[in-house]
C-alpha positions as CSV (number, residue, x, y, z in Angstrom):
1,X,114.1,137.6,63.7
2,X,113.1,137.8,60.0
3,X,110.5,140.3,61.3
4,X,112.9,142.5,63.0
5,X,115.2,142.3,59.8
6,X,112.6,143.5,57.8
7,X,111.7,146.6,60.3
8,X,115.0,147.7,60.4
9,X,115.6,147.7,56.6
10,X,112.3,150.1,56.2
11,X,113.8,152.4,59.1
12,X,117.0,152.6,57.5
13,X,115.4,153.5,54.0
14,X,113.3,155.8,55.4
15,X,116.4,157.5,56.9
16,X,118.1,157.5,53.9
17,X,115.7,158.8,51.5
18,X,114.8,161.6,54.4
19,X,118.7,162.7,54.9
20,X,118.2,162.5,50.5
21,X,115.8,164.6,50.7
22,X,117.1,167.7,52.7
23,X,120.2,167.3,51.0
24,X,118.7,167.8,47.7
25,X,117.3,171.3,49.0
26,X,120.5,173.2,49.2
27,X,122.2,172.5,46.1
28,X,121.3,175.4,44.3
29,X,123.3,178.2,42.9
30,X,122.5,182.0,43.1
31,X,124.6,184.4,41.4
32,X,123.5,188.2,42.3
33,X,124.7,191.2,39.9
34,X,124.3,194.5,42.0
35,X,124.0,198.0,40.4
36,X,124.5,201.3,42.1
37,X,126.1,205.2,41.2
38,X,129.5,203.4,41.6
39,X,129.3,202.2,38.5
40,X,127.9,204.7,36.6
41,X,129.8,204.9,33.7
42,X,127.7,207.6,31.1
43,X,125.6,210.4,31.6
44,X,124.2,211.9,35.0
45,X,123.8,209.9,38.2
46,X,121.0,211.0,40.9
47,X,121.8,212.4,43.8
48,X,119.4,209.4,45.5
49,X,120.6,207.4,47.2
50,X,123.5,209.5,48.7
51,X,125.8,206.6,49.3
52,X,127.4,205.8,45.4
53,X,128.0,202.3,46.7
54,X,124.0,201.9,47.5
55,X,122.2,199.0,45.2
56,X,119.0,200.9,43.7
57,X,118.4,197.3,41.5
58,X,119.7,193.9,41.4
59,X,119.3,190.9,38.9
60,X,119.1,187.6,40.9
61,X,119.9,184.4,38.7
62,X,118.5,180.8,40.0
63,X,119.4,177.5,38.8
64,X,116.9,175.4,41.4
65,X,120.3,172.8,42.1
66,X,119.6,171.8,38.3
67,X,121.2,172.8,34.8
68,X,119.7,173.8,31.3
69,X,117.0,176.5,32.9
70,X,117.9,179.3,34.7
71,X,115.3,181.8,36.6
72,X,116.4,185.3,36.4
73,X,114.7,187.9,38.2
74,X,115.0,191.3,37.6
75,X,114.4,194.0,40.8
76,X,114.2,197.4,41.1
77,X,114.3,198.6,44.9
78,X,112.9,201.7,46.7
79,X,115.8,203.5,47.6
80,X,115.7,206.0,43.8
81,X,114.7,209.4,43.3
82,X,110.5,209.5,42.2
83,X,109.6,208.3,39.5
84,X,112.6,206.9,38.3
85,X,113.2,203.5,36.6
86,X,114.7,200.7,34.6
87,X,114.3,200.5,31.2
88,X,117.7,198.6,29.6
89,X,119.1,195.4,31.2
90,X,122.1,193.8,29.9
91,X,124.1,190.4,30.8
92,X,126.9,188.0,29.5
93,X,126.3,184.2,29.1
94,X,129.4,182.0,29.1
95,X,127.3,180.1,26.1
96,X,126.0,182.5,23.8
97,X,123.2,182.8,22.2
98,X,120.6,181.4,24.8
99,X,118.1,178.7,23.3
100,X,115.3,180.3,25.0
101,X,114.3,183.3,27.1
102,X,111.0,183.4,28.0
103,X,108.5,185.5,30.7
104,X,107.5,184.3,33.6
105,X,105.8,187.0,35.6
106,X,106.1,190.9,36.6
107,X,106.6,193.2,34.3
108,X,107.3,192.3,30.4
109,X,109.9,193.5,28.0
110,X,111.1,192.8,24.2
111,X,114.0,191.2,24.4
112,X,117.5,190.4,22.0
113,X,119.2,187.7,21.9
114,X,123.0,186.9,20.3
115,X,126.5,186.2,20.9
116,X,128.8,189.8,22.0
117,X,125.9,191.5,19.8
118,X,124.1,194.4,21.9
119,X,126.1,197.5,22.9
120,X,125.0,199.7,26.4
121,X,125.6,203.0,25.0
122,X,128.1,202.0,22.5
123,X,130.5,202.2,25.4
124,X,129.5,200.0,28.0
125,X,130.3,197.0,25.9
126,X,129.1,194.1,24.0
127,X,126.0,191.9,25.6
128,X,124.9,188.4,25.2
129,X,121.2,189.2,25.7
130,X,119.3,192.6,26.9
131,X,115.9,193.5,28.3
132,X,113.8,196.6,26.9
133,X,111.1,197.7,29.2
134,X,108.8,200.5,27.3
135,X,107.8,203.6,29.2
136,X,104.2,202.8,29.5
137,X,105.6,199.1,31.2
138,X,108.4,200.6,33.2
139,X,110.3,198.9,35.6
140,X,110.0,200.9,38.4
141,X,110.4,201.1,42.2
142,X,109.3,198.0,43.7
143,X,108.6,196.3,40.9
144,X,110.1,193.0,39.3
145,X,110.3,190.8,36.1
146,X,111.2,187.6,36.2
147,X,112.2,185.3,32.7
148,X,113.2,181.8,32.2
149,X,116.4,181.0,30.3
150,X,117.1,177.6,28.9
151,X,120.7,176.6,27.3
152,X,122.3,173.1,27.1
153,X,124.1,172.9,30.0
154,X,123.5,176.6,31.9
155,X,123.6,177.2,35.5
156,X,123.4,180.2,37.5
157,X,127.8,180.5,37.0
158,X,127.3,180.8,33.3
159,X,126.3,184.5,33.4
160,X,128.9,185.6,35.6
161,X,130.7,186.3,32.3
162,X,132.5,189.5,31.4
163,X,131.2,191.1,28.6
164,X,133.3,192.3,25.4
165,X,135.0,195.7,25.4
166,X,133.3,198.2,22.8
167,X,135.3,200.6,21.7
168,X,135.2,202.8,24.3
169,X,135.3,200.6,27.6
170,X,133.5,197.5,28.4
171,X,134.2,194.7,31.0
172,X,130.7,194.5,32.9
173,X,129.0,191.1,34.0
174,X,125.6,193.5,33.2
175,X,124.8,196.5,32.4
176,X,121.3,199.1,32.7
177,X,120.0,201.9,32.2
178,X,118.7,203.9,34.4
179,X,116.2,207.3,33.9
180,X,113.1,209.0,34.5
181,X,114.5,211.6,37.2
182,X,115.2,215.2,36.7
183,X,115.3,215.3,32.9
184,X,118.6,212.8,32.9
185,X,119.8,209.3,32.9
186,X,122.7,207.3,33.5
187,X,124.4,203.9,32.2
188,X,125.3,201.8,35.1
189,X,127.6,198.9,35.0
190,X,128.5,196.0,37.3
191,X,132.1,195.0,37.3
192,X,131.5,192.4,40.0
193,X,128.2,190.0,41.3
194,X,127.9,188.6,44.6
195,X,127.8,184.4,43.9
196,X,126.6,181.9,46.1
197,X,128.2,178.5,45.7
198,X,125.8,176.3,47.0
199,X,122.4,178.2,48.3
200,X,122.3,176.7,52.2
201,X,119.0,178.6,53.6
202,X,116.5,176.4,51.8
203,X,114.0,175.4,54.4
204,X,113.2,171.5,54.2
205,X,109.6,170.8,52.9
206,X,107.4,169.5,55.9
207,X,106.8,166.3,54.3
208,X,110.3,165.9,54.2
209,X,110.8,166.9,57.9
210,X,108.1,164.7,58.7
211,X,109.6,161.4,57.0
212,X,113.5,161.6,58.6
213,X,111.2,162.2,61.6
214,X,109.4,159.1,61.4
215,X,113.3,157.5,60.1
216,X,114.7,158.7,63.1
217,X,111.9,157.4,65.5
218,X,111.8,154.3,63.7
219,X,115.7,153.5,64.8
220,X,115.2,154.3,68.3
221,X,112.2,152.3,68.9
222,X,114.4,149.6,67.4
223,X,117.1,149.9,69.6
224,X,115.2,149.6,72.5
225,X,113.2,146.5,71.2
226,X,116.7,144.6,70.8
C-alpha cells in the first residue's frame, strides 16, 4: 500500500510539473508595428509595392512571457524598389526613458534615448527612443537588427504607446524612414500594431513533451495495477 502511495504521488508530480511546463511556453506577448505607403506621411513614396496597404518592414517586440527585457527586432522585407532601405526607426515606450537598449545581432545602429525627445521629420511627432542605421550599415532588403531593451517593469504592451504630436501632426506608435530609391524618400508612420495577447504557437520543448509523457503513462499503468 505505502508503495503504491508513493508511485502515485511521483506520477501525479510528474504530471503537474509537465502540464507546468507547456503552460509556461505560451505566455508571451508580441506586439507587431507594420509600415507601408499608407502611412506615408512626408516626402515621395515608391511606386513598389503597388498595394499602399503592403508592409515593406515591420518591428516585432518580444517579452519571452517575462517583464523588465524586451527583444525588439527590426525587419526589412523584400517587397521595395532596389536598393532601397531603412535608415530611421522610431517608437514610443509607455515608461520613458529606457534603462538600457542594447544590440543583439544583425545590423547595428547609434541609437537616442529620452522621454517625447526625438522628432521624425519635425512632423511626424515626438519619440521615446530612435534607431540610426548609416549608409555604409544600411538596413536593407532582407535584413534585420535585433536590440534588447530593459525597463523596470516593460513588456511587449508598453511600446504600443502613441507618440506626442509635433507641431505639425504626430500620433504614430513608430515611425521610419525610408530612402535609397530614385533620388527620394519618404517618412512613414504607423498609426496602428497588430498585438498578440498571449503568443499560443510556441512549440513545447521535447524534454517537456517527453516528461507529461512519461506523467501520463505513469497514471495509466496505475490504474490498471489497482
Amino acid at each position: 500500500m505505502k508503495k503504491y502511495l508513493k508511485r502515485t504521488k511521483l506520477v501525479a508530480a510528474l504530471s503537474a510539473l509537465g502540464f507546468l511546463s507547456i503552460a509556461g511556453t505560451a505566455q508571451a506577448t508580441l506586439f507587431e508595428v507594420d509600415f507601408s505607403n499608407s502611412g506615408a506621411f512626408s516626402g515621395t513614396a515608391p511606386s513598389t509595392p503597388v498595394n499602399p496597404s503592403d508592409i515593406y518592414a515591420k518591428a516585432i517586440f518580444d517579452d519571452g512571457g517575462g517583464s523588465g527585457t524586451v527583444t525588439l527586432t527590426m525587419s526589412v522585407l523584400n517587397n521595395l524598389p532596389s536598393g532601397a532601405y531603412v535608415n530611421d526607426w522610431y517608437f514610443n515606450a509607455a515608461s520613458a526613458p529606457l534603462s538600457g537598449i542594447n544590440f543583439v545581432s544583425g545590423v547595428s545602429a547609434s541609437v537616442d534615448n529620452g522621454t517625447n525627445a526625438f522628432k521624425a521629420d519635425g512632423t511626424g511627432g515626438k519619440f521615446d527612443f530612435a534607431f540610426h542605421f548609416d549608409t555604409t550599415g544600411q538596413l536593407g532588403q532582407g535584413n534585420s537588427s535585433v536590440y534588447t531593451l530593459t525597463g523596470t517593469g516593460i513588456t511587449a504592451n508598453s511600446f504600443n504607446s502613441i507618440s506626442v504630436p509635433a507641431p505639425n501632426g504626430g500620433g504614430y506608435v513608430g515611425a521610419i524612414h525610408l530612402q535609397g530609391y530614385g533620388g527620394t524618400s519618404v517618412w512613414v508612420g504607423a498609426t496602428t500594431g497588430l498585438i498578440s495577447l498571449p503568443e499560443t504557437g510556441r512549440v513545447p520543448e521535447p524534454a517537456t513533451l517527453a516528461l507529461l509523457g512519461l506523467g501520463i503513462l505513469g497514471i495509466a499503468a496505475t490504474r490498471r495495477r489497482k
